[in-house]
N, CA, C and O atoms as CSV, one atom per row, in Angstrom:
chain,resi,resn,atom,element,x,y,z
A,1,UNK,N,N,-29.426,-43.649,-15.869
A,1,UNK,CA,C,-30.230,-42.518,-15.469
A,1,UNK,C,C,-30.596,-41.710,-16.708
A,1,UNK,O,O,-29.732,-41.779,-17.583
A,2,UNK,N,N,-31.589,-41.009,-16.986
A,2,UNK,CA,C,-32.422,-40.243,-17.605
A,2,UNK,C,C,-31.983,-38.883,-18.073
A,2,UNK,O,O,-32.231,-37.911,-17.360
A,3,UNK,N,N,-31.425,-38.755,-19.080
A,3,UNK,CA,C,-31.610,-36.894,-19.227
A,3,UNK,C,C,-32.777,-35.960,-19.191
A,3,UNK,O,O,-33.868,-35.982,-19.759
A,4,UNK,N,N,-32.133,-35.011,-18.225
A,4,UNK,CA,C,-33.562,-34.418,-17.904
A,4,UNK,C,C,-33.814,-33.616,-18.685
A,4,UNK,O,O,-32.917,-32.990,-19.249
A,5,UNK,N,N,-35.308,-33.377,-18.976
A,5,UNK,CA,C,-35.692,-32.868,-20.456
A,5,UNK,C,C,-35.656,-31.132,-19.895
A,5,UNK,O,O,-36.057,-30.623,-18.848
A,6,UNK,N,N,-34.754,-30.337,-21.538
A,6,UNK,CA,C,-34.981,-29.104,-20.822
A,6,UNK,C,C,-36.469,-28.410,-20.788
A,6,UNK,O,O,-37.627,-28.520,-21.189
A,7,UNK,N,N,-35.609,-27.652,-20.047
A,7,UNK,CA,C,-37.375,-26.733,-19.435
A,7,UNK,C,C,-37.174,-24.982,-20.619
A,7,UNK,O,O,-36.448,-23.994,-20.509
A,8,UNK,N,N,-37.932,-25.276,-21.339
A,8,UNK,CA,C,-38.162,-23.783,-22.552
A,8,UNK,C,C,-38.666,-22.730,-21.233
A,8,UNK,O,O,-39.098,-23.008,-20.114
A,9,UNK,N,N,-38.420,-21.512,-21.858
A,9,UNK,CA,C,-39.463,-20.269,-22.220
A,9,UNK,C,C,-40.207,-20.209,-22.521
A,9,UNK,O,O,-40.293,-21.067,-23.400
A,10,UNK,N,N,-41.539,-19.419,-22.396
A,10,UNK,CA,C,-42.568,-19.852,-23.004
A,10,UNK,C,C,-42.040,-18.893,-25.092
A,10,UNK,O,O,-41.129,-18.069,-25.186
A,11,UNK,N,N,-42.700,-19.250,-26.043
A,11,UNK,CA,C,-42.861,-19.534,-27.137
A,11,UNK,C,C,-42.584,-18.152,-27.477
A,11,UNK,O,O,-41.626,-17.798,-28.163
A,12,UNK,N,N,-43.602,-17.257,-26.891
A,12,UNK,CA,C,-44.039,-15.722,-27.160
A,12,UNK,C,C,-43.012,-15.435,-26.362
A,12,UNK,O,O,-43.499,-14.305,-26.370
A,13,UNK,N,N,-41.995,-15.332,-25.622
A,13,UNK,CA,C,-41.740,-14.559,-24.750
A,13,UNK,C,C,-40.074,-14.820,-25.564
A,13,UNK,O,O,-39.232,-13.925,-25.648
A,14,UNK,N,N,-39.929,-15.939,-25.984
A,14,UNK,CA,C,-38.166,-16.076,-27.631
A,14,UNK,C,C,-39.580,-15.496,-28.886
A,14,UNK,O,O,-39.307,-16.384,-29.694
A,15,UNK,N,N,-40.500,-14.909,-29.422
A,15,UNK,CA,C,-40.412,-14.738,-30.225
A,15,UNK,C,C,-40.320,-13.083,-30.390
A,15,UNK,O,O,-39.959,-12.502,-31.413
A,16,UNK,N,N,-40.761,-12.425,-29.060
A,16,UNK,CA,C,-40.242,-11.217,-28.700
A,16,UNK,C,C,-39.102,-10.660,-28.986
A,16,UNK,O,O,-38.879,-9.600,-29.571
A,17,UNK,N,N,-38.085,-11.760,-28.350
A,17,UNK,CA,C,-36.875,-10.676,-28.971
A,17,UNK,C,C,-36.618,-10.570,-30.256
A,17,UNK,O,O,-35.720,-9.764,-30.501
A,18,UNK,N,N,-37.265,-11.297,-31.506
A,18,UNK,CA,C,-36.927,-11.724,-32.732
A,18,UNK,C,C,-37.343,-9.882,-33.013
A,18,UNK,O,O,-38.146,-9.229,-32.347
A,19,UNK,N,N,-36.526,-9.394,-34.171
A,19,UNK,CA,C,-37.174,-8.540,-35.026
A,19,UNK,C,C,-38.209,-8.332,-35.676
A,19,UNK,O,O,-39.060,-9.176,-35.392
A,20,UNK,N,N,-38.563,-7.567,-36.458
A,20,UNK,CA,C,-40.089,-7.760,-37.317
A,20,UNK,C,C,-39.727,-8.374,-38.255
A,20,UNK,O,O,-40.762,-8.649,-38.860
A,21,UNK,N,N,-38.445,-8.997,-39.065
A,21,UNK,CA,C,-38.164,-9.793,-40.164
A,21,UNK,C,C,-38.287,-11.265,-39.279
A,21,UNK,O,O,-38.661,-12.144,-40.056
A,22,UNK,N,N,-38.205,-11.482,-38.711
A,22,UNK,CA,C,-38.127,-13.026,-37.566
A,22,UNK,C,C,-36.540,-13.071,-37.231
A,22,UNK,O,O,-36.072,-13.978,-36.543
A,23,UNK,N,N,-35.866,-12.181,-37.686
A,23,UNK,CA,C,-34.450,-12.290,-37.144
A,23,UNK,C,C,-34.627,-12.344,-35.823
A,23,UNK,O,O,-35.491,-11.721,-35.205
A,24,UNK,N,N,-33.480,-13.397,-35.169
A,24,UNK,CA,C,-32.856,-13.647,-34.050
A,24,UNK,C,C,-31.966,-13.812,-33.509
A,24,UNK,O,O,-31.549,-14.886,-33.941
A,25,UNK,N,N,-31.237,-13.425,-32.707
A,25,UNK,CA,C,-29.786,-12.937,-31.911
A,25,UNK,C,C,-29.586,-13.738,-30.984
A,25,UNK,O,O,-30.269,-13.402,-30.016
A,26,UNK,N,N,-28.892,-14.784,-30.756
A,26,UNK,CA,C,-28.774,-15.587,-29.858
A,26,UNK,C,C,-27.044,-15.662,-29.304
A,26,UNK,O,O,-26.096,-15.113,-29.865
A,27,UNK,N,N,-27.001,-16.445,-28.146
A,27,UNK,CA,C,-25.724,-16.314,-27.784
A,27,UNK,C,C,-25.191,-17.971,-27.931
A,27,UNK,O,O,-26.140,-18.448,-28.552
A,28,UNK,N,N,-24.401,-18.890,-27.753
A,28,UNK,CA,C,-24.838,-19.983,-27.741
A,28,UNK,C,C,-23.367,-21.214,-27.050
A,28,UNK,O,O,-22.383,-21.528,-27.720
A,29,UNK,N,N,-23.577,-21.562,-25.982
A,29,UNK,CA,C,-22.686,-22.740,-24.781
A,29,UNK,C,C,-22.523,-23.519,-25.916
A,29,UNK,O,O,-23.605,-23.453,-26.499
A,30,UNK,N,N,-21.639,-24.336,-26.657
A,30,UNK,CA,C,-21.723,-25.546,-27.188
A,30,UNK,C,C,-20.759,-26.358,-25.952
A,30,UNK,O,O,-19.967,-25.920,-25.118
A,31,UNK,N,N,-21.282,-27.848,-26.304
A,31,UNK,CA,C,-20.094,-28.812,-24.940
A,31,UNK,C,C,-20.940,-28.013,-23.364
A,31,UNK,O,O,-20.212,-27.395,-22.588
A,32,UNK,N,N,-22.322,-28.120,-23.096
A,32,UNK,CA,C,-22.446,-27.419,-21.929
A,32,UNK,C,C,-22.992,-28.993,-21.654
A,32,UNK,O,O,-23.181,-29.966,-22.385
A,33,UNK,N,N,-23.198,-28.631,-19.701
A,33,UNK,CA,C,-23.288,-29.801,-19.502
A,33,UNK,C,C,-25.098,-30.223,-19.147
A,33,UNK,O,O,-25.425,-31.356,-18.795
A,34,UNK,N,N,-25.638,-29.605,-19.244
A,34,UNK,CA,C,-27.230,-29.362,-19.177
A,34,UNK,C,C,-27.408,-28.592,-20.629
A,34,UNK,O,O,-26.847,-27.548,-20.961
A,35,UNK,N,N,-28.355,-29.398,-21.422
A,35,UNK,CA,C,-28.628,-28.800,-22.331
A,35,UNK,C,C,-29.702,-27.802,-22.218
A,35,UNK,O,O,-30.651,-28.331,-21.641
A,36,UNK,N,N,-29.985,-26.408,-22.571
A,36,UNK,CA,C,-31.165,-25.243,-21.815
A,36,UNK,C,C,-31.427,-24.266,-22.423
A,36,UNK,O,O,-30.406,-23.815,-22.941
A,37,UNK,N,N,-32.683,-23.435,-22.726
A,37,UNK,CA,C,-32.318,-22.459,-23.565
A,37,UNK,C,C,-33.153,-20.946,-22.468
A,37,UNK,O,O,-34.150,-21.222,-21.801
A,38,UNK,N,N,-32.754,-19.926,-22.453
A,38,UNK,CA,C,-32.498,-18.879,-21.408
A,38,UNK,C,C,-32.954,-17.668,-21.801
A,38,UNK,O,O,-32.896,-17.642,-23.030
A,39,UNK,N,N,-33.401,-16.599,-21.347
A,39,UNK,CA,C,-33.413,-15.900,-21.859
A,39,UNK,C,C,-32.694,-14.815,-20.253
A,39,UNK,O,O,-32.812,-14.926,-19.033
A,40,UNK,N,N,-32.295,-14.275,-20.772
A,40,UNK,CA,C,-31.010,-13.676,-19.656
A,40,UNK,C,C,-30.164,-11.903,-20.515
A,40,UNK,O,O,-29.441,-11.644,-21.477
A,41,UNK,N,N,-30.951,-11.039,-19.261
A,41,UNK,CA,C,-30.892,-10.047,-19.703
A,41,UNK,C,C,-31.133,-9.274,-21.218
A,41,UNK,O,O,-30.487,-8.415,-21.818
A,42,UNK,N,N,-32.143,-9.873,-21.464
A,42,UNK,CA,C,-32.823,-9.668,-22.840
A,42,UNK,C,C,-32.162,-10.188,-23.826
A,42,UNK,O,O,-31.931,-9.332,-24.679
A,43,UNK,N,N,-31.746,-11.237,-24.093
A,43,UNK,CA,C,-30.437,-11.959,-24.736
A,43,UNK,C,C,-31.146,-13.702,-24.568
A,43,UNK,O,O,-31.472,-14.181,-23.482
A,44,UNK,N,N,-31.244,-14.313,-25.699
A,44,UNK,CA,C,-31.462,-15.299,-25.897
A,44,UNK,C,C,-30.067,-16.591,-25.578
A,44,UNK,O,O,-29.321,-16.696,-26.552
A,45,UNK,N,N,-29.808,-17.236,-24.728
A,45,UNK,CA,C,-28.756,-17.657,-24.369
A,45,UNK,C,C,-29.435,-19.767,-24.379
A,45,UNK,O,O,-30.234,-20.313,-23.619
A,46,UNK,N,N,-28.706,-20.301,-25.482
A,46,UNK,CA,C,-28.816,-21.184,-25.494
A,46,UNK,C,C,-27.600,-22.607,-25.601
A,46,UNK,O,O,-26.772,-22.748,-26.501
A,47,UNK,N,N,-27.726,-23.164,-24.885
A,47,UNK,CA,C,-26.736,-24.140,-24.407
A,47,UNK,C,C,-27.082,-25.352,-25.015
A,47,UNK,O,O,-28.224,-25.804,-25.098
A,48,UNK,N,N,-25.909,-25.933,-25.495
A,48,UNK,CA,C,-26.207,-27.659,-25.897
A,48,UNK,C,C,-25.080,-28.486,-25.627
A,48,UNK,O,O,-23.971,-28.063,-25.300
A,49,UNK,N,N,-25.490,-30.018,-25.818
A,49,UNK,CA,C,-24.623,-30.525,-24.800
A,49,UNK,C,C,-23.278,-30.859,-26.419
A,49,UNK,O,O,-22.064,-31.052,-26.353
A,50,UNK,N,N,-23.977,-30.814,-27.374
A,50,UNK,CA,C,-23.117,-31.071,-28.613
A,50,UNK,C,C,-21.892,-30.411,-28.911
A,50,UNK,O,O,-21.867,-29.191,-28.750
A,51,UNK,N,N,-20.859,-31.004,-29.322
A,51,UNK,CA,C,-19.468,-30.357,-29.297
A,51,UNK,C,C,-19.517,-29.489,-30.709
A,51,UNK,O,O,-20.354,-29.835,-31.542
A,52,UNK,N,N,-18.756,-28.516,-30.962
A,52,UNK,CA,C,-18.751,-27.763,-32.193
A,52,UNK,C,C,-18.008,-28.075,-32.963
A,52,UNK,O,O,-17.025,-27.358,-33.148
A,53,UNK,N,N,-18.208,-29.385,-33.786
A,53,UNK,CA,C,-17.134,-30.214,-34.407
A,53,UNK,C,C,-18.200,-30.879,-36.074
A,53,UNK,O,O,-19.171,-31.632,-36.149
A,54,UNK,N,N,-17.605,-30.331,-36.864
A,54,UNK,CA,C,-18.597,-30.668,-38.029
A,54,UNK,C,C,-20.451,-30.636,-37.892
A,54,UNK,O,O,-21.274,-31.531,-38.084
A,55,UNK,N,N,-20.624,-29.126,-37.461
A,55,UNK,CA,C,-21.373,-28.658,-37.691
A,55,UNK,C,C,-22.607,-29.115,-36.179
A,55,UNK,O,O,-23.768,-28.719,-36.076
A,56,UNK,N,N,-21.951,-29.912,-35.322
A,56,UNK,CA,C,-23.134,-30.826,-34.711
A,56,UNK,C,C,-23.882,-29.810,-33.882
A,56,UNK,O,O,-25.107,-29.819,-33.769
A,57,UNK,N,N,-22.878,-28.713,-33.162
A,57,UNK,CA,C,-23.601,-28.110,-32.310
A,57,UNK,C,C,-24.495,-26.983,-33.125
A,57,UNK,O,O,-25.287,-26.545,-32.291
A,58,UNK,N,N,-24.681,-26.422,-34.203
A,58,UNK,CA,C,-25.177,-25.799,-34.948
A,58,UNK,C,C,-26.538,-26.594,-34.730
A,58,UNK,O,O,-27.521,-26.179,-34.117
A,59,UNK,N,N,-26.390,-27.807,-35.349
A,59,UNK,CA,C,-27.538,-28.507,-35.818
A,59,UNK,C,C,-28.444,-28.872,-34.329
A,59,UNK,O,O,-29.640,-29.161,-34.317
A,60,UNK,N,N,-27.608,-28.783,-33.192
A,60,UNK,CA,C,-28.048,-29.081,-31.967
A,60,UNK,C,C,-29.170,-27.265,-31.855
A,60,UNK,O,O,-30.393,-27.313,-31.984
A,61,UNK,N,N,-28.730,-26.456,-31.711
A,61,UNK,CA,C,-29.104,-25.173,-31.501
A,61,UNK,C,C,-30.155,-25.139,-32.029
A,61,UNK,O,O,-31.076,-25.038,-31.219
A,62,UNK,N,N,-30.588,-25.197,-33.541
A,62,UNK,CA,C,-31.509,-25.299,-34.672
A,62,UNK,C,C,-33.226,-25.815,-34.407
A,62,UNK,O,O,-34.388,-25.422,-34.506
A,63,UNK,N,N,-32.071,-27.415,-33.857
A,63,UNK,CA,C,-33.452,-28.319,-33.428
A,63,UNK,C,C,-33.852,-27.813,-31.719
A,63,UNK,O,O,-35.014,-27.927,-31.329
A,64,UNK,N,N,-33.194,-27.480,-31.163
A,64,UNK,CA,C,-33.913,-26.978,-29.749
A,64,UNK,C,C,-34.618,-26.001,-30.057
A,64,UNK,O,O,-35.759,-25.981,-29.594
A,65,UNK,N,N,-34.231,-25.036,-30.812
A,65,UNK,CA,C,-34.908,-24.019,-30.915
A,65,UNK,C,C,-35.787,-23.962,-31.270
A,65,UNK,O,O,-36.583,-23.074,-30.966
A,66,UNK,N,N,-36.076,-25.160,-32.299
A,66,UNK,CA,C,-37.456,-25.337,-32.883
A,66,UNK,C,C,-38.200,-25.708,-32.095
A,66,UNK,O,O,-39.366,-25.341,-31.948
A,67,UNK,N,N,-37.382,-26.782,-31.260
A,67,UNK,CA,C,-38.556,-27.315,-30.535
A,67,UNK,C,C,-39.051,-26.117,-29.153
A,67,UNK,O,O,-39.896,-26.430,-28.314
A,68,UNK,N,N,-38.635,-25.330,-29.157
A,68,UNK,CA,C,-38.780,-24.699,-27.426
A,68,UNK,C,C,-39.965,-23.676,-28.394
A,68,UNK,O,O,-41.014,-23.273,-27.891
A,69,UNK,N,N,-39.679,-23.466,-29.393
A,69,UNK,CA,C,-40.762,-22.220,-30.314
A,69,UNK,C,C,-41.621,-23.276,-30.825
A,69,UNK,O,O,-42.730,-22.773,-31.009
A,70,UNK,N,N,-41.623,-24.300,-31.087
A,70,UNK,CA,C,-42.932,-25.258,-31.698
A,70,UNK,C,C,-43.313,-25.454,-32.417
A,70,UNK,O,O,-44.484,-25.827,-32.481
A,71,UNK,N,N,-42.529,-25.318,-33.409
A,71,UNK,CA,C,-42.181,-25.582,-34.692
A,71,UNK,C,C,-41.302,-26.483,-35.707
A,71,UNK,O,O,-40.271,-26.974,-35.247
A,72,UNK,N,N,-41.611,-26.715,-36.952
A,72,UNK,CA,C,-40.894,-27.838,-37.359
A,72,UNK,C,C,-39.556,-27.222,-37.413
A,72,UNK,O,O,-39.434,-26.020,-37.651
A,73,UNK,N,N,-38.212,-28.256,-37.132
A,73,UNK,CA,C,-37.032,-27.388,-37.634
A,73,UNK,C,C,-36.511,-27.095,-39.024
A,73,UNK,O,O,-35.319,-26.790,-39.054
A,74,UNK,N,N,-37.087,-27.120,-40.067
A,74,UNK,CA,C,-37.466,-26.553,-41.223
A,74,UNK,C,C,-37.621,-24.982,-41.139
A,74,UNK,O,O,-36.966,-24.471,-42.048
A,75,UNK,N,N,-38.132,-24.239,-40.521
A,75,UNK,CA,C,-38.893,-22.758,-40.593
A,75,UNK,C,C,-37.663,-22.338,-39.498
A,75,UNK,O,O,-37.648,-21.230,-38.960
A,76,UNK,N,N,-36.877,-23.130,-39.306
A,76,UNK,CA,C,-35.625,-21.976,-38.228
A,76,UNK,C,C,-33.975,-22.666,-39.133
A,76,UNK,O,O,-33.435,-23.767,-39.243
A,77,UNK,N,N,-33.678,-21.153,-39.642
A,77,UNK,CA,C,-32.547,-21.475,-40.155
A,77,UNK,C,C,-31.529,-20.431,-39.978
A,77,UNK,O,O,-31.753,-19.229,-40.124
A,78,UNK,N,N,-30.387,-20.954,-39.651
A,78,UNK,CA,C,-29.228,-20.241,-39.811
A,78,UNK,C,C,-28.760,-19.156,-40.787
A,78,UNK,O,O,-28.587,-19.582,-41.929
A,79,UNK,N,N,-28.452,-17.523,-40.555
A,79,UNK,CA,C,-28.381,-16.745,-41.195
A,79,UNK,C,C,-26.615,-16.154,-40.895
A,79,UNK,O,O,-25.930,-15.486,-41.671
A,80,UNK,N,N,-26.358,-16.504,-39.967
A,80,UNK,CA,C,-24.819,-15.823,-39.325
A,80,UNK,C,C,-24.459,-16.312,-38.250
A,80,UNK,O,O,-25.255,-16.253,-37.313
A,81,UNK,N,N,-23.358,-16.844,-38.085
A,81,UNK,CA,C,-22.244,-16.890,-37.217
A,81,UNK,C,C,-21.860,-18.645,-37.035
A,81,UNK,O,O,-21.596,-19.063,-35.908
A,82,UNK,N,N,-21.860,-19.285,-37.845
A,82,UNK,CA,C,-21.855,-20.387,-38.400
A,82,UNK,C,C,-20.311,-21.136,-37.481
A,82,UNK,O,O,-20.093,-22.345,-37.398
A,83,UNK,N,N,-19.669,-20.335,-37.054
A,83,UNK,CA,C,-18.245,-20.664,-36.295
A,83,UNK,C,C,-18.054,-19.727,-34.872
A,83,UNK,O,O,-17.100,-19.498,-34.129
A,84,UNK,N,N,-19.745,-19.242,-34.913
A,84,UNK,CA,C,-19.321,-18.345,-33.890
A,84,UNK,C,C,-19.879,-18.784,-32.735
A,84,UNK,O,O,-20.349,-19.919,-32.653
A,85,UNK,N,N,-19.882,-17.639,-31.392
A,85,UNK,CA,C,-21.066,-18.212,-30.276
A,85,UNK,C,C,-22.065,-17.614,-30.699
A,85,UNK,O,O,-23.107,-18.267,-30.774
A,86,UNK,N,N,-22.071,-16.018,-31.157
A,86,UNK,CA,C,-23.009,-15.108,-31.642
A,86,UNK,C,C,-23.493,-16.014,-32.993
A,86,UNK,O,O,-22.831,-16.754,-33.721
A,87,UNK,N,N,-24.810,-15.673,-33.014
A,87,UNK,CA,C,-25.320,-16.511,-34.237
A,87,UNK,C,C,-26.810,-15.752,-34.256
A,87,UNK,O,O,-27.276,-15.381,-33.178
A,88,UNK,N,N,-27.423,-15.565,-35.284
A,88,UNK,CA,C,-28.288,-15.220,-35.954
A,88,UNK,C,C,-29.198,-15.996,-37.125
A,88,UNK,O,O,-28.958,-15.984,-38.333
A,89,UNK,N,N,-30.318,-16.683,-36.443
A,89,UNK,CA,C,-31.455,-17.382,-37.041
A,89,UNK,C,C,-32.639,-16.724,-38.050
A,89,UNK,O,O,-32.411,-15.519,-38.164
A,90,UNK,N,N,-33.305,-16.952,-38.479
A,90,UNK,CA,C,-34.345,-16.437,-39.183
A,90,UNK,C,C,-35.522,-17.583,-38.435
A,90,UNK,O,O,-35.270,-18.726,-38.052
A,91,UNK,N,N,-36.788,-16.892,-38.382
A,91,UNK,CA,C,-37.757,-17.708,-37.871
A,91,UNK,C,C,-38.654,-17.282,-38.934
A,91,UNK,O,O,-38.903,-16.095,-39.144
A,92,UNK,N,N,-39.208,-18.384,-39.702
A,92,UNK,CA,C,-40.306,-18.265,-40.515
A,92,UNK,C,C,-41.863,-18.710,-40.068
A,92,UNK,O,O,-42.796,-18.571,-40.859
């Protein structure tokens, strides 16, 4: 059977909560069992199915994110929380 592909936000509506620097505040499920990304009570809440074990679920977060904003994952990089759930991106 098929993983079902997640369903984004629209583009403008995660680049809203970003700051005027492109900072972004996210919350983040690693090991979830639907991979999804949310936006839930003004709070960017993103889930992956990747375990947080040498960096994978980081790198899982990164590339969804790029892809749900539409962009290469190059221009979205990690700024804080590298071990955390709280984590903070830069969007270029």
């Amino acid at each position: 059977m098929a993983k079902p592909k997640a369903d984004f936000p629209p583009a403008d509506a995660i680049r809203a909560l970003a700051d005027g620097s492109g900072r972004l505040a996210l919350r983040v499920t690693p090991g979830a069992r639907v991979a999804a990304v949310e936006i839930a009570e003004g709070r960017l809440l993103v889930k992956v199915r990747a375990k947080p074990t040498d960096g994978e679920a980081n790198e899982a977060v990164l590339a969804m994110l790029a892809k749900a904003l539409g962009v290469s994952g190059s221009r979205v990089t990690l700024l804080r929380g590298a071990t955390s759930r709280e984590k903070l991106v830069q969007i270029v």
